[in-house]
VEXMIDO-575359 format. One record per residue (C-alpha): chain; residue in three letters; x, y, z; residue number from 1. Coordinates in Angstrom, 1 decimal. Layout:
N
{node A,ala,{X,Y,Z},NUM} ...
END
This chain:
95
{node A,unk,{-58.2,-26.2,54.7},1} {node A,unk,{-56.9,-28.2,57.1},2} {node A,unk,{-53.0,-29.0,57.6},3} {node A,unk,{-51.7,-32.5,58.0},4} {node A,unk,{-47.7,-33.6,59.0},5} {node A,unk,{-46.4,-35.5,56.4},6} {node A,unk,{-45.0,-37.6,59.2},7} {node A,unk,{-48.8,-38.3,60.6},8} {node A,unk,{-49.5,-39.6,56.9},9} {node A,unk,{-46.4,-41.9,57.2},10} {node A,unk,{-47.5,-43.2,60.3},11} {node A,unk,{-51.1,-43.9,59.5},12} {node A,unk,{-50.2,-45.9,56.5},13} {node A,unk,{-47.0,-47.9,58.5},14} {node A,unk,{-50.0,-48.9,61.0},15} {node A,unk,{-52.7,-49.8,58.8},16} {node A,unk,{-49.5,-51.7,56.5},17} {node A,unk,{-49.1,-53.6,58.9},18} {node A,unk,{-52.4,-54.5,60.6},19} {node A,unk,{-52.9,-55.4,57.0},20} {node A,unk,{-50.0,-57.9,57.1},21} {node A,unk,{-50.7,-59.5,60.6},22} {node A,unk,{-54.7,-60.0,60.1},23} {node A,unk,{-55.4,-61.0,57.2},24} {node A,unk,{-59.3,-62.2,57.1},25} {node A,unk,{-60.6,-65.4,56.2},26} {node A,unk,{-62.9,-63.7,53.8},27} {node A,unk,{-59.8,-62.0,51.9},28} {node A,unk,{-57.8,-66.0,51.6},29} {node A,unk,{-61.3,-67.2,50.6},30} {node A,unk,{-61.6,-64.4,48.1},31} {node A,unk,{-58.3,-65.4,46.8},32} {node A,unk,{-58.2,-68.8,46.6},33} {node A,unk,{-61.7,-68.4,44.8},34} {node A,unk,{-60.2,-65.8,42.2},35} {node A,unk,{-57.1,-68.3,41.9},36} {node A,unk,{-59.4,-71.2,40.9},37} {node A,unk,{-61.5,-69.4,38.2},38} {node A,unk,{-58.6,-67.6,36.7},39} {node A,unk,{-58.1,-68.6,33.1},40} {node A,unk,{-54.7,-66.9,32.9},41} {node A,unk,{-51.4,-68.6,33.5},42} {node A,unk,{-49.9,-65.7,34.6},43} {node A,unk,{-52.5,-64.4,36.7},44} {node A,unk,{-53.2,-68.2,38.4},45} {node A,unk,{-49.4,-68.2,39.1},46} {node A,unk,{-49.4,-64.3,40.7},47} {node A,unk,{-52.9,-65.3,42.8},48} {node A,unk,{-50.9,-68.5,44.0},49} {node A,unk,{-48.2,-66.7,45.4},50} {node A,unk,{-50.4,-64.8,46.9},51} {node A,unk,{-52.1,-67.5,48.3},52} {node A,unk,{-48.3,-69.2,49.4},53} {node A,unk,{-47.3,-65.5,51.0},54} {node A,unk,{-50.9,-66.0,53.2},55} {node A,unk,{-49.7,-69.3,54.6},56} {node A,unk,{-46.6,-67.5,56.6},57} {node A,unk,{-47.2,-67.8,60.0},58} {node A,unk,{-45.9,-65.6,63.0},59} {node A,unk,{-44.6,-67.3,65.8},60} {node A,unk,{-44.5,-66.6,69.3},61} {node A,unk,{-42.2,-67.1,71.8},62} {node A,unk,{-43.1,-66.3,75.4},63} {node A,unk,{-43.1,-62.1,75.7},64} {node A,unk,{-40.9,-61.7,72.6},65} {node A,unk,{-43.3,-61.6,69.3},66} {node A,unk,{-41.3,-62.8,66.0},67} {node A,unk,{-42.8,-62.2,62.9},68} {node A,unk,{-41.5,-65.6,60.2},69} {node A,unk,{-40.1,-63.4,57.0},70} {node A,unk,{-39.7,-65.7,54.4},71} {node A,unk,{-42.0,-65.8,50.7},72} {node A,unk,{-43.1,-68.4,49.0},73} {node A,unk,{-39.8,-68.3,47.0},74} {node A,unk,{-37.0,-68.8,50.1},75} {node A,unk,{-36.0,-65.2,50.6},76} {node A,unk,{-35.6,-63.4,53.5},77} {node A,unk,{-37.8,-60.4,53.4},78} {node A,unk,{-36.5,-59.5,56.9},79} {node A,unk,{-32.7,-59.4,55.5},80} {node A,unk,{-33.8,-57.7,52.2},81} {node A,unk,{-35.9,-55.3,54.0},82} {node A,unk,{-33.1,-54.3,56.5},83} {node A,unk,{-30.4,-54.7,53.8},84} {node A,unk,{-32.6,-51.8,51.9},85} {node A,unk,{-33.0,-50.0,54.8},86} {node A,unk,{-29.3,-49.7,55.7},87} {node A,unk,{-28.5,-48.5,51.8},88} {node A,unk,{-31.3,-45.7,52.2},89} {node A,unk,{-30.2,-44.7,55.7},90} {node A,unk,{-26.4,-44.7,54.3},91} {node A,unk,{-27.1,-42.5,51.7},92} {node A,unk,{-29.3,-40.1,54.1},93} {node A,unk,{-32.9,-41.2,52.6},94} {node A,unk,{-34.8,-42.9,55.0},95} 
END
């Protein structure tokens, strides 16, 4: 059996997260906003529409400095959240 670092694992997945996150296909939004439309659930129509509002964030670009917009469909800051999270993990010595 072959042995894998638990650290090699977390990487893999932090890539492929977010090559996920920055590419998303056509096909996948099409997918979506198909699945959104023929939904006869409330709940589910409102879940696939958020979905759908998350797809429309955009990254911007400035000239050699790559900023990634971090903001739902809802106002929040993902990017304050995320690092707020982050801080409370790494204070308590899980991170």
């Amino acid at each position: 059996m072959r042995e894998i670092a638990a650290e090699q694992i977390t990487q893999a997945v932090r890539g492929l997260c977010i090559e996920a996150n920055h590419h998303l296909g056509g096909d996948v939004l099409s997918a979506i906003q198909e699945a959104r439309k023929n939904e006869e659930s409330p709940l589910a129509r409102s879940v696939l529409g958020e979905l759908e509002e998350n797809a429309a964030i955009r990254r911007l670009w400035v000239k050699d400095f790559p900023v990634v917009v971090m903001n739902d469909a809802h106002g929040r800051d993902l990017y304050e959240e995320g690092l707020a999270q982050f801080r409370k993990a790494e204070a308590s010595g899980r991170r």
